[in-house]
NUKOL-597601 format. One record per residue (C-alpha): y, x, z; residue in one letter. Coordinates in nm, 3 decimals. Layout:
BEGIN
<<Y; X; Z>; "a">;
...
END
This chain:
BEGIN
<<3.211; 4.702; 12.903>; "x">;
<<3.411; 4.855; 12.593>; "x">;
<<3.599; 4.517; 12.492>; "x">;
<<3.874; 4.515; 12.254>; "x">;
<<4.209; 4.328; 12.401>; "x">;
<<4.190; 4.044; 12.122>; "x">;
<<3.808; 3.974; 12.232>; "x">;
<<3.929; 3.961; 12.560>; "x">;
<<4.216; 3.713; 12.487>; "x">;
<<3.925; 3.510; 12.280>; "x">;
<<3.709; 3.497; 12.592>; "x">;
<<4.016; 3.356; 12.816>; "x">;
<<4.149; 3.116; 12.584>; "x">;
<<3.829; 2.959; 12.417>; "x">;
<<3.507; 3.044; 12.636>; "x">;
<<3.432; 2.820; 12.974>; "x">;
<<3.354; 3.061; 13.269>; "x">;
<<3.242; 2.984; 13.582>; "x">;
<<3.125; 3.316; 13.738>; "x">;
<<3.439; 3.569; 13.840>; "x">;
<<3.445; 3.915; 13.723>; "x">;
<<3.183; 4.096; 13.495>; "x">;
<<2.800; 3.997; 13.512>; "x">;
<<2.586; 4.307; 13.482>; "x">;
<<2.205; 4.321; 13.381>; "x">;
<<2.070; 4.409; 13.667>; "x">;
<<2.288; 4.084; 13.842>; "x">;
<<2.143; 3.849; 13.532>; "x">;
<<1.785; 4.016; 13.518>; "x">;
<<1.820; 3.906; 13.934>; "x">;
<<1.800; 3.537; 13.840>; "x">;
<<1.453; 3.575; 13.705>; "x">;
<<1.340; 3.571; 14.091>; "x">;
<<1.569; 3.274; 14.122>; "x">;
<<1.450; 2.901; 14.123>; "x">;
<<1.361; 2.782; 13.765>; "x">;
<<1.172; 2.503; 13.599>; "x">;
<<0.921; 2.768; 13.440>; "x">;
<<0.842; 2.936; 13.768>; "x">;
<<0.894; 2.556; 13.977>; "x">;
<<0.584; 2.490; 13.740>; "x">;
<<0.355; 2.796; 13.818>; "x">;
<<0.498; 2.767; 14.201>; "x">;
<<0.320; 2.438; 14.170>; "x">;
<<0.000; 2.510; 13.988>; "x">;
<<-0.055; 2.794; 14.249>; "x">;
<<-0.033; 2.525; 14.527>; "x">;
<<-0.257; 2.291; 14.285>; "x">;
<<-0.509; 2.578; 14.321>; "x">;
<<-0.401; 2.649; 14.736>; "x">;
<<-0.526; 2.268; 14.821>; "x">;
<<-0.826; 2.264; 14.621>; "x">;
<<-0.941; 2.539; 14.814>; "x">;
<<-0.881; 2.403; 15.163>; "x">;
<<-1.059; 2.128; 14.992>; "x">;
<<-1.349; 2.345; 14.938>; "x">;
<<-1.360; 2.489; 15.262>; "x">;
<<-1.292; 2.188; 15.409>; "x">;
<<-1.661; 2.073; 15.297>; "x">;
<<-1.816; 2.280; 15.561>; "x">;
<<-1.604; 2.155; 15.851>; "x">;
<<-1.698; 1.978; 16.123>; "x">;
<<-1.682; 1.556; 16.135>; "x">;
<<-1.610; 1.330; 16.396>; "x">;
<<-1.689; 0.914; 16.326>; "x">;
<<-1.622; 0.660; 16.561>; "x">;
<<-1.862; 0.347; 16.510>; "x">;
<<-1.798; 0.037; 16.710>; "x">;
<<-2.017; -0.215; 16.663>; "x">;
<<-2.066; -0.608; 16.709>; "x">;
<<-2.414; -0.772; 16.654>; "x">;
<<-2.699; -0.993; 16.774>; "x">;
<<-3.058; -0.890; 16.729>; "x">;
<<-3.407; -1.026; 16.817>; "x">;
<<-3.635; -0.800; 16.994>; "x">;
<<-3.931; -0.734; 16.842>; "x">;
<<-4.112; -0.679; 17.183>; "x">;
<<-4.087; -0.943; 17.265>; "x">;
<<-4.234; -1.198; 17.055>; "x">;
<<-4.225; -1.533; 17.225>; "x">;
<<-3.846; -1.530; 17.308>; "x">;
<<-3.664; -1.680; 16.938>; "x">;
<<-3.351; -1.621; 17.086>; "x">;
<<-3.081; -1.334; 16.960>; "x">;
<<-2.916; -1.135; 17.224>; "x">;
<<-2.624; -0.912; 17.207>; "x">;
<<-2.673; -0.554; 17.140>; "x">;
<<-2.319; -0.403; 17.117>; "x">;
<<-2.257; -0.035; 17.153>; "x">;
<<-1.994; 0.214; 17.056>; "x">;
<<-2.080; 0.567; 16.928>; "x">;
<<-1.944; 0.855; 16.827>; "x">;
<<-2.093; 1.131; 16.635>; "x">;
<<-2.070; 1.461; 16.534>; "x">;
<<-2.146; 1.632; 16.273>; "x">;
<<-2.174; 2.010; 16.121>; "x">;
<<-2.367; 2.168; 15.844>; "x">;
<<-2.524; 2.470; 15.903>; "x">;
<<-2.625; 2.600; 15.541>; "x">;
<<-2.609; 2.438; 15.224>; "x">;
<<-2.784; 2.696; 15.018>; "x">;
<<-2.504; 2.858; 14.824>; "x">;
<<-2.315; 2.529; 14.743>; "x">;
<<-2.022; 2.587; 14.929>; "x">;
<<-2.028; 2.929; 14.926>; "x">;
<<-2.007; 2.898; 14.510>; "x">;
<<-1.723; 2.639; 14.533>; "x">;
<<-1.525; 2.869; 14.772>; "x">;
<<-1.546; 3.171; 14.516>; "x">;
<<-1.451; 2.951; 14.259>; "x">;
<<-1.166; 2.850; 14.409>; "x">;
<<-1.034; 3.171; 14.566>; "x">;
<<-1.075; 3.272; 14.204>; "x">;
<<-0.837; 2.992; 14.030>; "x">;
<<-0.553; 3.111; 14.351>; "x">;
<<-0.592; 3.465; 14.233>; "x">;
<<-0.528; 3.368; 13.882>; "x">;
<<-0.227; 3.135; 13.928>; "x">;
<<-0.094; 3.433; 14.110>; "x">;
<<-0.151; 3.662; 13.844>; "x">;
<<0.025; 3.383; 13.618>; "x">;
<<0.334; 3.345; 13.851>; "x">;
<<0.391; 3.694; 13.804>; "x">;
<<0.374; 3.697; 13.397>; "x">;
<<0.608; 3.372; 13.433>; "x">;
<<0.876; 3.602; 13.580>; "x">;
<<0.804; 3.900; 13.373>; "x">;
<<0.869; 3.659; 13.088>; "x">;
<<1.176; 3.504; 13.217>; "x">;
<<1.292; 3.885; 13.265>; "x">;
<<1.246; 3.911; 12.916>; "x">;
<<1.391; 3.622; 12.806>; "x">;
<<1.717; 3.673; 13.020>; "x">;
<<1.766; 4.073; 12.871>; "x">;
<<1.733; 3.924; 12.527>; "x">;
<<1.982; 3.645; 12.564>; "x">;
<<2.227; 3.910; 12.773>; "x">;
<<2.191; 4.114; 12.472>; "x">;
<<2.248; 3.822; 12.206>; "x">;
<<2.585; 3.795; 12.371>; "x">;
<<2.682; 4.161; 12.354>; "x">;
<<2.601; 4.148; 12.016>; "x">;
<<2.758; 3.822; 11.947>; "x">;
<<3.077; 3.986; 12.100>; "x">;
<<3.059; 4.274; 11.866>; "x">;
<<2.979; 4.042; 11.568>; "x">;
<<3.314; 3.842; 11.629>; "x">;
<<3.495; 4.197; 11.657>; "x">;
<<3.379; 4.348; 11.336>; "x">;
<<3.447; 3.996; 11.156>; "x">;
<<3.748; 3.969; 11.297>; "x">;
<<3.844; 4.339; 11.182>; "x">;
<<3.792; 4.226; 10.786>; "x">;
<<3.962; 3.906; 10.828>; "x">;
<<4.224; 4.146; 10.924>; "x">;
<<4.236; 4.336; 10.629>; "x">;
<<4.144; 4.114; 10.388>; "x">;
<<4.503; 3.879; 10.509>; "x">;
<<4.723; 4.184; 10.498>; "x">;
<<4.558; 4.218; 10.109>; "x">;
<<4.600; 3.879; 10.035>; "x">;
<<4.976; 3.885; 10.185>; "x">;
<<5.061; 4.210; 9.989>; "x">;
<<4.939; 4.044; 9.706>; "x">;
<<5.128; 3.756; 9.734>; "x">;
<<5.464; 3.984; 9.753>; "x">;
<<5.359; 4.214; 9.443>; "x">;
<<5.272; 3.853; 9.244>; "x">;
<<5.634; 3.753; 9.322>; "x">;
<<5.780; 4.076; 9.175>; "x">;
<<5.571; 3.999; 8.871>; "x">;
<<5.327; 4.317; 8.969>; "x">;
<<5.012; 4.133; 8.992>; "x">;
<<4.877; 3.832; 8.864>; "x">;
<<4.761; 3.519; 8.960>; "x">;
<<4.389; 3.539; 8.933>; "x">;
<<4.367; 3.849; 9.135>; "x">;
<<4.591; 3.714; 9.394>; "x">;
<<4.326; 3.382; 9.414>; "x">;
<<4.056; 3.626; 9.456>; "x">;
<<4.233; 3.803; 9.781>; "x">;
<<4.268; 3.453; 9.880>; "x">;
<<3.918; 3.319; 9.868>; "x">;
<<3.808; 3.636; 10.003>; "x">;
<<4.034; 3.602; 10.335>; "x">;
<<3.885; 3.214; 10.368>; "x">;
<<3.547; 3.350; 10.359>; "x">;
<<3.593; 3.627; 10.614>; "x">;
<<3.787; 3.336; 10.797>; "x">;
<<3.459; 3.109; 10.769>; "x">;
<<3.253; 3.453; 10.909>; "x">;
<<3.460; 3.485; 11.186>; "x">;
<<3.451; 3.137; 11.295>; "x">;
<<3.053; 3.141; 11.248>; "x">;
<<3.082; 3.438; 11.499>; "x">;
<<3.310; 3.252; 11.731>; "x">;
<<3.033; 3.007; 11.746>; "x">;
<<2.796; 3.238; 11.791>; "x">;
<<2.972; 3.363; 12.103>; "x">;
<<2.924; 3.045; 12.272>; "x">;
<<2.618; 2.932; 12.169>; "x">;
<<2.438; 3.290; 12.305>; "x">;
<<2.638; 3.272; 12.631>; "x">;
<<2.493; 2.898; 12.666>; "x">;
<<2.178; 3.061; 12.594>; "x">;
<<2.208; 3.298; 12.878>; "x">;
<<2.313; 3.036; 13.099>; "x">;
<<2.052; 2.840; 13.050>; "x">;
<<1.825; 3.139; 13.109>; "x">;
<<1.936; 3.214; 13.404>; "x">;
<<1.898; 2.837; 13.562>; "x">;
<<2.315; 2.796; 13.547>; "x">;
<<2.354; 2.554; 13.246>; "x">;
<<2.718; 2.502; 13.168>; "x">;
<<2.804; 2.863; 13.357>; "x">;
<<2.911; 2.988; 13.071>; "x">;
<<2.983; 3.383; 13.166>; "x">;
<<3.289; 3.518; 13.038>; "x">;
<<3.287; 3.931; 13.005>; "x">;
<<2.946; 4.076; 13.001>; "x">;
<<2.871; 4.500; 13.050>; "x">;
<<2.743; 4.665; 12.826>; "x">;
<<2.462; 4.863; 13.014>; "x">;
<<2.367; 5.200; 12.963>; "x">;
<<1.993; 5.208; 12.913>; "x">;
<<1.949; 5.526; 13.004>; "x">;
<<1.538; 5.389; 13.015>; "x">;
<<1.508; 5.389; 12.650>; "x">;
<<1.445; 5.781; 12.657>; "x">;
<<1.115; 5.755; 12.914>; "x">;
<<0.853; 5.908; 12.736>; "x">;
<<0.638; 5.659; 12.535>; "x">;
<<0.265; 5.716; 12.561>; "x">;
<<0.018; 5.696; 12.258>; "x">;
<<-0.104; 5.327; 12.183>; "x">;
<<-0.449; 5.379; 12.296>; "x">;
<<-0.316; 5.457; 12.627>; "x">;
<<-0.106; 5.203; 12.639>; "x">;
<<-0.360; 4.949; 12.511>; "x">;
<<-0.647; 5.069; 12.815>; "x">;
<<-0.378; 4.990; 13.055>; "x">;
<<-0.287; 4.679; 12.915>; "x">;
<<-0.656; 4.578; 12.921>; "x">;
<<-0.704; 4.696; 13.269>; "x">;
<<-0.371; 4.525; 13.440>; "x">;
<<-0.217; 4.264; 13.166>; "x">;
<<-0.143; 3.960; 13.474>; "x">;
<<-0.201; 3.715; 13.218>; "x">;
<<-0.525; 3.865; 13.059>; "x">;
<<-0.643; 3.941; 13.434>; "x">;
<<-0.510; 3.531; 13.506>; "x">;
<<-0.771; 3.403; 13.232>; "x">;
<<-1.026; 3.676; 13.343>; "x">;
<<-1.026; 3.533; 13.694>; "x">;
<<-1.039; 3.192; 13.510>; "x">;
<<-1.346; 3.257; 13.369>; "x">;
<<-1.515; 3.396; 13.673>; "x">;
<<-1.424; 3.069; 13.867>; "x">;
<<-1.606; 2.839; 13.589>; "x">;
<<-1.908; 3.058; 13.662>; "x">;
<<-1.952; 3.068; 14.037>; "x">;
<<-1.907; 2.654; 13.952>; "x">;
<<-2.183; 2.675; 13.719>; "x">;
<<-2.375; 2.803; 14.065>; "x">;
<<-2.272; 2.567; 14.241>; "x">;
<<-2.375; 2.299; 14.039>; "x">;
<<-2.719; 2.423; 14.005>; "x">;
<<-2.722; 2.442; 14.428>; "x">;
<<-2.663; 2.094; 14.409>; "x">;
<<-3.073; 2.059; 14.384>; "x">;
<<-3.089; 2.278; 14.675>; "x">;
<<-3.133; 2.120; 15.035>; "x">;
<<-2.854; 2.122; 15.267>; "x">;
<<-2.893; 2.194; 15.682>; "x">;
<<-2.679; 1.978; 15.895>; "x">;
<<-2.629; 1.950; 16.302>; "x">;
<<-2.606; 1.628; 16.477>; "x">;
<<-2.468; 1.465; 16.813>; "x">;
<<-2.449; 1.128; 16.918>; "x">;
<<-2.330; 1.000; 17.237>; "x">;
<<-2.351; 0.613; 17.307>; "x">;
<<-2.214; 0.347; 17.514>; "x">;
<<-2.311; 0.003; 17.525>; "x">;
<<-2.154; -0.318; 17.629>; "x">;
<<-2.485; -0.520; 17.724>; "x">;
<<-2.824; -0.415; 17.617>; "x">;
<<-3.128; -0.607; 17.771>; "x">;
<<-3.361; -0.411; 17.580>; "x">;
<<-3.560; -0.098; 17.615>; "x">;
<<-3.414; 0.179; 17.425>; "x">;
<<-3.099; 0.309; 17.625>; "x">;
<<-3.006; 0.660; 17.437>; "x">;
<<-2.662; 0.757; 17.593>; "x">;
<<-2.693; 1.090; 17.367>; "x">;
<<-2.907; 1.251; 17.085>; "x">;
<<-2.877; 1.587; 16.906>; "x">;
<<-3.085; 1.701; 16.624>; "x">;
<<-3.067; 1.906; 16.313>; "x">;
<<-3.079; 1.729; 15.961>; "x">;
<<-3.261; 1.867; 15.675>; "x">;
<<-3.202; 1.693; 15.348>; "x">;
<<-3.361; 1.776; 15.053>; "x">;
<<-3.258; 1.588; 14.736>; "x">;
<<-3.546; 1.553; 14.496>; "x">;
<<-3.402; 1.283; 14.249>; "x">;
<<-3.032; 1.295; 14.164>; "x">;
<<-3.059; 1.102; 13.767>; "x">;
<<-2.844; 1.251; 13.564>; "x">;
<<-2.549; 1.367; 13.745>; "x">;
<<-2.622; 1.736; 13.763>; "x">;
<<-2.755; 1.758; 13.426>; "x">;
<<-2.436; 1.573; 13.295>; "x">;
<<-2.200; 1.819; 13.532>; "x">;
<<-2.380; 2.115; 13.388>; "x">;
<<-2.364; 2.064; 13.088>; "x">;
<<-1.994; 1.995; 13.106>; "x">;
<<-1.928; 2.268; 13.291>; "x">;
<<-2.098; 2.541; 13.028>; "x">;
<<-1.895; 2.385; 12.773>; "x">;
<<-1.552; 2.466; 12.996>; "x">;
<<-1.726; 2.811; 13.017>; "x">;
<<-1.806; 2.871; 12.651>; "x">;
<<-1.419; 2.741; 12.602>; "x">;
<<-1.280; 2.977; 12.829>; "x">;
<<-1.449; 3.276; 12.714>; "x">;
<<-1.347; 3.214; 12.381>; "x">;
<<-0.975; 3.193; 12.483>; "x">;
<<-0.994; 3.498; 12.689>; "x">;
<<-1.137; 3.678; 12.334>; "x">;
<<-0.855; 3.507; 12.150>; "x">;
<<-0.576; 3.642; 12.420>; "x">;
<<-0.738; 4.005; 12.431>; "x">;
<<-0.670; 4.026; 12.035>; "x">;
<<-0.324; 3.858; 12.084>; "x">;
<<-0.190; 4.116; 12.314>; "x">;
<<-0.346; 4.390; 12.171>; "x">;
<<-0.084; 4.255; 11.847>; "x">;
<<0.160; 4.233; 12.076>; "x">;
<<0.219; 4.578; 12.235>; "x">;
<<0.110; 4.681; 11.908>; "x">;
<<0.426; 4.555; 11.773>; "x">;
<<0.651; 4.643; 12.056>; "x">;
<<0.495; 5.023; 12.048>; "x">;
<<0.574; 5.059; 11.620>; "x">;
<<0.907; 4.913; 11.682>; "x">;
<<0.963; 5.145; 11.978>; "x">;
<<0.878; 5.437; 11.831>; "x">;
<<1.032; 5.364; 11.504>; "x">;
<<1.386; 5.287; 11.653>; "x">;
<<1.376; 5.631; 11.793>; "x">;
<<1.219; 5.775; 11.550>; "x">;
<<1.454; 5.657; 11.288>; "x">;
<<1.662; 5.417; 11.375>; "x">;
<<1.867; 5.612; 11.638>; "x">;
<<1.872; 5.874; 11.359>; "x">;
<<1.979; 5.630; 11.117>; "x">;
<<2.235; 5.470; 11.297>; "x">;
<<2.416; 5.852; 11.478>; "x">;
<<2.417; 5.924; 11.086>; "x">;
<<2.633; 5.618; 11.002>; "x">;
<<2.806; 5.668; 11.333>; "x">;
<<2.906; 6.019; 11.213>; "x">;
<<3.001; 5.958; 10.897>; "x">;
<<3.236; 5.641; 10.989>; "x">;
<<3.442; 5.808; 11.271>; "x">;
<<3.488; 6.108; 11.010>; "x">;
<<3.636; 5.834; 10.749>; "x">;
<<3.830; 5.706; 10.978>; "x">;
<<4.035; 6.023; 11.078>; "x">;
<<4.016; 6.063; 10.714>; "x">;
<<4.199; 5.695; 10.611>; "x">;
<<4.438; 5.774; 10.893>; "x">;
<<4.556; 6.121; 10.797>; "x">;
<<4.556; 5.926; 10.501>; "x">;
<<4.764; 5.670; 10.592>; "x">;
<<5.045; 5.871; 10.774>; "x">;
<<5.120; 6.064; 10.494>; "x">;
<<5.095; 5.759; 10.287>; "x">;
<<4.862; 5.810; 10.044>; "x">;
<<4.615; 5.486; 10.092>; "x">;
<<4.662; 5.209; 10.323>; "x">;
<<4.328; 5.141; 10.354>; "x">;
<<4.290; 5.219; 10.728>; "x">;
<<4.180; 4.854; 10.847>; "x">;
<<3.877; 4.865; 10.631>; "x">;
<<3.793; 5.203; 10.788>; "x">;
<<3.857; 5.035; 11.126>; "x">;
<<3.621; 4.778; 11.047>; "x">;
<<3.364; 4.934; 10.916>; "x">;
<<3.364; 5.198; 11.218>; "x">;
<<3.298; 4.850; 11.440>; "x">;
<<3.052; 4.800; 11.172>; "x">;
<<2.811; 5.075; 11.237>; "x">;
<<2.892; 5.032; 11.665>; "x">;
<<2.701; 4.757; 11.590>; "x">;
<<2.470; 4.862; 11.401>; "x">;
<<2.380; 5.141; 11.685>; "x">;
<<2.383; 4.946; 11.970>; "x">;
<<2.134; 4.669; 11.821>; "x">;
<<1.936; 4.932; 11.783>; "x">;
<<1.946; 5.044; 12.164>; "x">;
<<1.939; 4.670; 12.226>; "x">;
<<1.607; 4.667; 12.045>; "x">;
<<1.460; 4.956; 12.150>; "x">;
<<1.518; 4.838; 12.586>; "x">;
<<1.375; 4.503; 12.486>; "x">;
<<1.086; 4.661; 12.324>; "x">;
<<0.958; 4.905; 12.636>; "x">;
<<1.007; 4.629; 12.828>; "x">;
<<0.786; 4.403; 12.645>; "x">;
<<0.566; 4.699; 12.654>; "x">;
<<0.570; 4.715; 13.051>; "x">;
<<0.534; 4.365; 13.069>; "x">;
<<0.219; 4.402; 12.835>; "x">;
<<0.050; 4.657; 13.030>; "x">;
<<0.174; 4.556; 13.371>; "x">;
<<0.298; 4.884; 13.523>; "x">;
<<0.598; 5.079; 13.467>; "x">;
<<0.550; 5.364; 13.209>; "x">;
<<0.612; 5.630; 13.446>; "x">;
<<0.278; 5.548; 13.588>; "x">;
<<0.083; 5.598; 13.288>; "x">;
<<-0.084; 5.893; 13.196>; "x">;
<<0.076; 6.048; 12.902>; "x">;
<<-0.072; 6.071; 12.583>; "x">;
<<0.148; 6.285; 12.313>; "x">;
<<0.289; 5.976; 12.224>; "x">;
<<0.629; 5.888; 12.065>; "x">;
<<0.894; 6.128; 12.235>; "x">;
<<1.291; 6.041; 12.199>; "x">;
END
């Protein structure tokens, strides 16, 4: 990381650090795998969706019931005895369906369908979380280089204010100006302090990002990104893929899919169902007739009055449907903005901003060899401001790179593949 040795003295004295040496973004961007309470809650919708579909397939299985029994009956052959006798027994049966007519079969589909999309949104939780933690690494960078440059003109404007001072006591300068140098060191004083805060408040950010609230990190890296000059395909390219892979629009897709296949299997509710059966018997005392140590048969039910209930479940059911498909409309046009967005401000920070900001670059480190030939043959003394100035437009150039990384990766996270894997339009080139 280029630090300057009074940032570093800042960092030691005033910011809380609980990590040792420099965190890197690729060792931040690895704590979007780690445990968090966004991906703790799609970990547990996913196994929300897991047990409803053993549930499901559970429907099919085969039962077991144990039925002891206790009772006194009066045997209708034999009509001139009024006396009850004991007829206890203990049975056990078995039982298996054999075909339901696409009920289960519907429910299962559904099911597997909701898994697949919690899946799908699992993965968009950590692409967003890798998002979240680059933007907050780069907040802190930035913050870093804010308190720099501020500290730079606070710099210059006390040495003005103290030369002032001198020059008022030799009667060389009067009063009012010397208030104005004054008030214009306390506001560069209040900048710098808003700055100082900003340092902290971004590295709390990051922290919190990356699941380690109150590890405030101390010295960040400034990265390279030597990414930001991949080729950028043309939007429409970008926009197919992103319609074809997106894990969130493919998450609501699936979704919608499972609320149909429950639609069919509400509507096989009517349909009859085929089940197997097996009883075995044993009785304490039975003085009567009809002995059966074991049956086995096969069951077919066929519902022909059910009120209301399917009606009522249908009916609910096509309004989920109808709901659904008008989110998944709503989310198409939504990410369509999105990478929309990310592509324009991709392309126009390389474009022009990289232009605009090499220009500024240029032109700063040429007026600062100029104020400091300048200044050793003592013609101005106006080198600080030149110093300053030159942080200025660092800063200025390196939000832009900042911008530009976090934009093509919003874009890969939009279209769900790396860029490299597209096919290449004649997009923007760098």
């Amino acid at each position: 990381m280029r630090a300057l040795p009074a940032l570093l003295i800042f960092f030691a004295s005033s910011v809380a650090c609980a990590a040792n040496g420099v965190l890197t973004l690729a060792e931040a961007l690895r704590a979007a795998d780690e445990p968090h309470p966004d991906v703790e809650a799609a970990q547990a919708e996913r196994a929300l969706a897991l047990a409803d579909l053993e549930l499901t397939t559970a429907r099919t299985d085969l039962t077991l019931n144990l039925e002891a029994r206790l009772q006194r009956v009066r045997p209708a052959l034999r009509p001139s005895d009024t006396d009850f006798i004991s007829d206890n027994s203990v049975r056990l049966f078995a039982r298996k369906n054999l075909w339901d007519f696409g009920r289960s079969q519907r429910a299962e589909e559904a099911a597997r369908l909701v898994l697949d999309a919690r899946d799908k949104s699992l993965l968009d939780v950590r692409d967003q979380r890798r998002l979240t933690i680059m933007a907050r690494y780069f907040d802190v960078l930035l913050a870093d280089l804010r308190y720099t440059v501020d500290n730079e003109y606070l710099a210059v404007a006390y040495v003005a204010f103290d030369q002032a001072r001198d020059r008022a006591e030799q009667k060389l300068l009067s009063g009012v100006d010397v208030a104005e140098l004054e008030a214009r060191s306390q506001e560069w004083l209040v900048r710098r302090y808003e700055s100082e805060k900003l340092q902290r408040l971004t590295r709390a950010l990051l922290a919190d990002a990356m699941n380690r609230p109150g590890q405030l990190p101390s010295e960040l890296e400034d990265p390279v990104l030597a990414d930001n000059d991949r080729p950028l395909p043309d939007y429409e390219v970008l926009l197919a893929a992103m319609l074809e892979n997106n894990p969130r629009l493919k998450a609501q897709q699936q979704l919608l899919a499972a609320s149909q296949q429950r639609l069919e299997a509400i509507r096989a509710e009517r349909n009859p169902r085929l089940d197997a059966e097996l009883e075995v018997a044993d009785y304490a005392q039975r003085p009567l007739s009809g002995r059966d140590q074991a049956r086995a048969g096969v069951i077919f039910t066929w519902p022909l009055y059910q009120g209301r209930t399917v009606s009522a479940s249908l009916a609910r059911e096509q309004a989920q449907f109808q709901k659904l498909q008008a989110e998944t409309e709503r989310l198409k046009r939504e990410l369509a903005q999105a990478l929309l967005s990310a592509w324009l401000d991709a392309d126009h920070l390389r474009r022009i901003g990289r232009r605009a900001a090499k220009v500024e670059m240029d032109y700063r480190d040429l007026a600062l060899e100029r104020a400091r030939g300048q200044y050793e043959m003592e013609y101005r003394t106006n080198l600080g401001d030149s110093m300053a100035k030159t942080m200025e437009a660092k800063l200025a150039a390196r939000s832009v790179e900042y911008r530009l990384a976090l934009a093509l990766a919003r874009i890969e996270a939009l279209v769900g593949r790396p860029l490299s894997q597209l096919a290449q339009g004649k997009g923007a080139q760098p």
